[in-house]
N, C-alpha and C positions, 0 to 999 in steps of 0.2 A: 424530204421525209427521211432519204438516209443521215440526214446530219443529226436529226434529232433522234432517231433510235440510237447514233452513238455515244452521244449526247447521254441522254436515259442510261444508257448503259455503263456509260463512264461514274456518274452519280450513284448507282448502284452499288457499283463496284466500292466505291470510297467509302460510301457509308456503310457495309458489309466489312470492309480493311479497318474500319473505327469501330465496329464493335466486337469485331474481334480481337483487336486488339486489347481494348478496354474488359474483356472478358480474359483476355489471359494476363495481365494485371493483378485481379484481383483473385487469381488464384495461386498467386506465388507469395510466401509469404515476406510481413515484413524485413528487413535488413537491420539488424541490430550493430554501431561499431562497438559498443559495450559485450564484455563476455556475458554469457547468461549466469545469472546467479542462481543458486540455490534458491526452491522455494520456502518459504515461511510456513511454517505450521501452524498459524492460529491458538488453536484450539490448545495445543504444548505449551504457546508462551504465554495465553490465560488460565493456566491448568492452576498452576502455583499459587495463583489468586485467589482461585474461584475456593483452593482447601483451607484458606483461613474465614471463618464467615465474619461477614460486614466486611471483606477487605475492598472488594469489587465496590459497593457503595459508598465507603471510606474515600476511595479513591476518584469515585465519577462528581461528589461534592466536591471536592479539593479541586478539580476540575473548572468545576464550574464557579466556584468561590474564588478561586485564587487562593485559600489558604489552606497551608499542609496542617494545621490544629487537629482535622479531624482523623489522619492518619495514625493508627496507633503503632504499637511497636510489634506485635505480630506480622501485622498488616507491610511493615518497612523489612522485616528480614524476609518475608514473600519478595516481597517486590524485586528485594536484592539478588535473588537466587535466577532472575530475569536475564534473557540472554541480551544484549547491547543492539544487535541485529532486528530485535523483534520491537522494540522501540516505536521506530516510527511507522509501525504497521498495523499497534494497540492506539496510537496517539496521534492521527497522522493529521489532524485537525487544529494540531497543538503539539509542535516537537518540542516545544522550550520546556513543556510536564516532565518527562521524565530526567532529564538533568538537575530541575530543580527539587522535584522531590527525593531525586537519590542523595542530594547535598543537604536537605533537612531532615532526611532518617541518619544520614552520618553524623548527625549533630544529635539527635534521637538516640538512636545505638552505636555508641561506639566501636570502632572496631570490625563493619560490616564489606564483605569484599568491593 
């Protein structure tokens, strides 16, 4: 009888050691070896868009068409004014959009930063 209260007891102890354990886990947070970067502002890197109208729609068909025809030239000096960063965070479904369309407003408007 004593061997199996120690027993009991022993078993106790381990699974108590494992879930405390496993609870202090997940309250430490993750380990990043990347620095943290700045957050993105959304709403600041669709602002620029959203003041020319049709550009936002200009741009969700180009999207989904694959062709830049429907981008106008308001619409590509918006776009250009877009910080580099905010990129794949508008487009994150589709990174190869914004390089291709910055390289067809540069053919569009000359001369765009």
């Amino acid at each position: 009888m004593e061997h199996t209260s120690r027993a009991l007891v022993l078993v106790v102890v381990l699974c108590l050691a494992v879930l405390i354990t496993q609870g202090a886990a997940h309250d430490q947070p993750p380990r990043s070896e990347s620095p943290p970067s700045y957050p993105i502002d959304l709403e600041k890197c669709w602002s620029s868009l959203f003041n020319v109208h049709g550009c936002v729609l200009e741009l969700f068909q180009s999207v989904f068409s694959g062709k830049f025809g429907h981008v106008g030239t308001a619409c590509c000096k918006a776009f250009s004014t877009i910080d580099a960063n905010c990129w794949p965070h508008m487009f994150p479904l589709n990174p190869f959009f914004p390089p291709l369309l910055k390289d067809n407003c540069a053919n569009l408007v000359p001369n765009l930063p």
